[in-house]
C-alpha positions in Angstrom: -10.9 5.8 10.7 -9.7 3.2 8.7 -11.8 -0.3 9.4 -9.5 -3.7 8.6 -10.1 -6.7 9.3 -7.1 -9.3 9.0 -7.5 -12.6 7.8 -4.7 -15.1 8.2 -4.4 -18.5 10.3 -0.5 -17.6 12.1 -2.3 -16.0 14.8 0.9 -14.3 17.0 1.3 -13.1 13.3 -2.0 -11.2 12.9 -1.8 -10.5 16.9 1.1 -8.8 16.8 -0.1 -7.0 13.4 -2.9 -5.9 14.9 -0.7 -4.1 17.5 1.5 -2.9 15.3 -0.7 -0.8 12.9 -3.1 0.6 16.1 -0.2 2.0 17.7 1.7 3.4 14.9 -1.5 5.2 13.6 -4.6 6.9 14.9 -6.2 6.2 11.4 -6.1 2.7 11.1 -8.2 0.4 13.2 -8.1 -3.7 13.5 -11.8 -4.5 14.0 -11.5 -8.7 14.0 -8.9 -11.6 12.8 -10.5 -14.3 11.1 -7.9 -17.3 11.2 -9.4 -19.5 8.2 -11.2 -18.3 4.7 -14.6 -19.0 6.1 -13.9 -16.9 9.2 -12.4 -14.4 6.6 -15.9 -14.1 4.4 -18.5 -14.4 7.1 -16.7 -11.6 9.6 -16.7 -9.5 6.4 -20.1 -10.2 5.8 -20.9 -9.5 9.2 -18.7 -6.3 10.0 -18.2 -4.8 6.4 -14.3 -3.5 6.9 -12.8 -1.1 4.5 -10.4 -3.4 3.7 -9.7 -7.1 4.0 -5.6 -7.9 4.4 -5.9 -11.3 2.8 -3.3 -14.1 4.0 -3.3 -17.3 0.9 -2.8 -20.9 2.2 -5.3 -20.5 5.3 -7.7 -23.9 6.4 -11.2 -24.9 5.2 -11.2 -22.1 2.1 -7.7 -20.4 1.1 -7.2 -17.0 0.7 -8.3 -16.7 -3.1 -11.4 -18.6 -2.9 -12.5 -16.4 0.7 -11.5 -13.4 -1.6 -14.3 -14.3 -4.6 -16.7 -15.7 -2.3 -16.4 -12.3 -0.6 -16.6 -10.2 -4.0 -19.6 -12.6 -5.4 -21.7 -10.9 -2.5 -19.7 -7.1 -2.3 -18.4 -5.9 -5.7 -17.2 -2.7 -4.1 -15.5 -4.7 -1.2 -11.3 -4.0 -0.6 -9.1 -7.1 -0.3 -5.4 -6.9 -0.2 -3.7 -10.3 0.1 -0.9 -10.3 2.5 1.2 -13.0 2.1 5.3 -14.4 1.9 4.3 -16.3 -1.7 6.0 -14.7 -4.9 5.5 -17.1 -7.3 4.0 -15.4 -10.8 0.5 -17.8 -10.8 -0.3 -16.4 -7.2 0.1 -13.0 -8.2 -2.0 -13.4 -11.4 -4.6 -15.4 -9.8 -4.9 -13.1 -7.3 -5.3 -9.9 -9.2 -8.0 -11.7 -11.6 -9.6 -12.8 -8.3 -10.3 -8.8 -7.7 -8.1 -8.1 -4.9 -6.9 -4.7 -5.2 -3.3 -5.3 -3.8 -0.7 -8.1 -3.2 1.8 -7.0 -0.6 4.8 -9.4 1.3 4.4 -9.9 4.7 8.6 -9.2 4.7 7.5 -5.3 4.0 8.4 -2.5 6.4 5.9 -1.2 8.9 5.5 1.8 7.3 5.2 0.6 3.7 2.0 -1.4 5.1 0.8 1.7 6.6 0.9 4.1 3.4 0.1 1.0 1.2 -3.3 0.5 3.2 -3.8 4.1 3.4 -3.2 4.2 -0.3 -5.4 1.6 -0.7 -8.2 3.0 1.0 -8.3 5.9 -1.5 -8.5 3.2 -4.5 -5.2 2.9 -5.5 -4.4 -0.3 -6.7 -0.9 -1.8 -5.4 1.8 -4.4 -5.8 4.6 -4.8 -4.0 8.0 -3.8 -5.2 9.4 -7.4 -5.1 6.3 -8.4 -6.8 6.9 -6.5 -9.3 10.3 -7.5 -10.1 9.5 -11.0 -10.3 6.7 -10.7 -12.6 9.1 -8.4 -15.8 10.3 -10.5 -18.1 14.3 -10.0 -19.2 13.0 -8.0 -22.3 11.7 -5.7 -20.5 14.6 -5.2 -17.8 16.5 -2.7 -20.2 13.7 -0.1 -20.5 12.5 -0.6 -17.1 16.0 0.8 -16.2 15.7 3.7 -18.7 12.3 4.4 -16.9 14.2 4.6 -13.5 16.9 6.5 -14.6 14.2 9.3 -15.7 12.1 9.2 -12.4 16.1 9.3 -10.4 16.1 12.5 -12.5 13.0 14.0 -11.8 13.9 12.8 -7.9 17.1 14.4 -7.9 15.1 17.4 -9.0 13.2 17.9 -5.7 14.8 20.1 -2.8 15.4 18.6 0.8 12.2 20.4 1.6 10.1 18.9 -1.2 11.2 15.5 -0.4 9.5 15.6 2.7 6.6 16.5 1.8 6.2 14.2 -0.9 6.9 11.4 1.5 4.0 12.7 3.9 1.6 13.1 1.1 2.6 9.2 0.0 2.1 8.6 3.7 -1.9 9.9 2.9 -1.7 12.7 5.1 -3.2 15.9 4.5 -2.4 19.8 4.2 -2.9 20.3 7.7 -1.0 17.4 9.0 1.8 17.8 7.1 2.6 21.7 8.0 2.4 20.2 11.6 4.8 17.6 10.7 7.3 19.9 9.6 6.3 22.8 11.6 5.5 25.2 8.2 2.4 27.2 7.5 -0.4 25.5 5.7 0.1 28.2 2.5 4.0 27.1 2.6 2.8 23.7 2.4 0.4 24.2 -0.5 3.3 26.0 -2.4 5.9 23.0 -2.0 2.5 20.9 -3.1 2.3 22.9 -6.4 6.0 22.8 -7.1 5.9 19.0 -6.6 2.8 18.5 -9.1 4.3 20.7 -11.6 7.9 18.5 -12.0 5.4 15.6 -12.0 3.3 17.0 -14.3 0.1 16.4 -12.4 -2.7 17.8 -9.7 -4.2 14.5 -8.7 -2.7 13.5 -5.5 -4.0 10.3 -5.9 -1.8 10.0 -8.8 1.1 11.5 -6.6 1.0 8.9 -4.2 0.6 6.1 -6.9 4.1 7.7 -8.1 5.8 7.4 -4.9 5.2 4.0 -4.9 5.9 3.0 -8.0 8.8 4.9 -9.0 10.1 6.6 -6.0 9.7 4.3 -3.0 13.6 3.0 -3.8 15.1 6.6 -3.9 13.6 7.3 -0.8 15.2 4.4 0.6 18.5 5.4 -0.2 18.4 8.7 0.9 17.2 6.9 4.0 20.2 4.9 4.6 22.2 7.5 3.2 21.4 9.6 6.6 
């Protein structure tokens, strides 16, 4: 189980939140909402969540100021902010605060779900939007020479493949997955080895770090594709 805590002062935000991730999952539990950044650092304090989904412009102490306080006593302590801001100093002073993710509260469902499950296994994440706003023009031209090489290696995958790689981006295991898609676990494990050899990896950890960087937008398309 999966322990968060939100922190954000739009309360029929973090409400409905709240209700959205514990019904959508069995792995991800909402165990308080704090709705200012002193709520946010002593309910952390108090209840020591895995992770702490971080809203910025709250009362009394804002969301980057709750987020060092909170690291000055808990080093090893997740934050992610959550938030609609884009601008570039937000971003920047949030990472150098020590949060391990900036997401946008505009994100789907299920992005939030595999981006906190992610997350949880210490991968470090931005969101896609994010992203974009923070390359410079200089860099457009090989970032699109970069996505033309992962639409290749995407292309790559069979029908079958694809699905599993969206599951194991989705942080579910072996087991869960040959449920999913009614297979056998060995079938499962063989699609899994076909998939880290065209990535050129066996860390899954890495696997699901590639979904989201480079493969979440492909996915997307097929998705609206169908």
């Amino acid at each position: 189980m999966i322990r968060i805590l939100i922190a954000d002062d739009q309360l029929l935000f973090a409400e409905n939140l709240k209700i959205m991730l514990e019904t959508l999952t069995d792995d991800l539990r909402i165990v308080g909402i704090a709705t200012d950044g002193k709520q946010a650092i002593d309910m952390t304090t108090a209840l020591h969540p895995d992770i702490v989904l971080m809203d910025i412009r709250m009362p009394n102490i804002n969301g980057i100021d709750a987020t060092k306080a909170i690291l000055s006593q808990d080093k090893k302590q997740k934050i992610v902010i959550m938030t609609t801001f884009q601008e570039e100093n937000y971003v920047s002073t949030t990472l150098c605060s020590g949060a391990v993710g900036y997401l946008l509260k505009t994100m789907r469902s299920q992005d939030l779900i595999s981006a906190l499950r992610a997350v949880n296994e210490g991968v470090i994440l931005l969101s896609a939007q994010v992203i974009e706003h923070l390359v410079k023009p200089e860099e457009q031209a090989a970032n699109e020479e970069t996505r033309q090489h992962y639409r290749q290696i995407f292309d790559s995958f069979s029908k079958r493949e694809k699905e599993v790689l969206r599951l194991i981006a989705e942080g579910h295991s072996n087991h869960r997955i040959a449920q999913e898609l009614y297979l056998s676990e060995p079938t499962v494990r063989n699609y899994i080895s076909s998939i880290y050899t065209k990535l050129g990896t066996n860390n899954r950890l890495e696997v699901i770090e590639d979904v989201k960087k480079n493969f979440s937008p492909f996915f997307s398309e097929n998705e609206a594709a169908d």
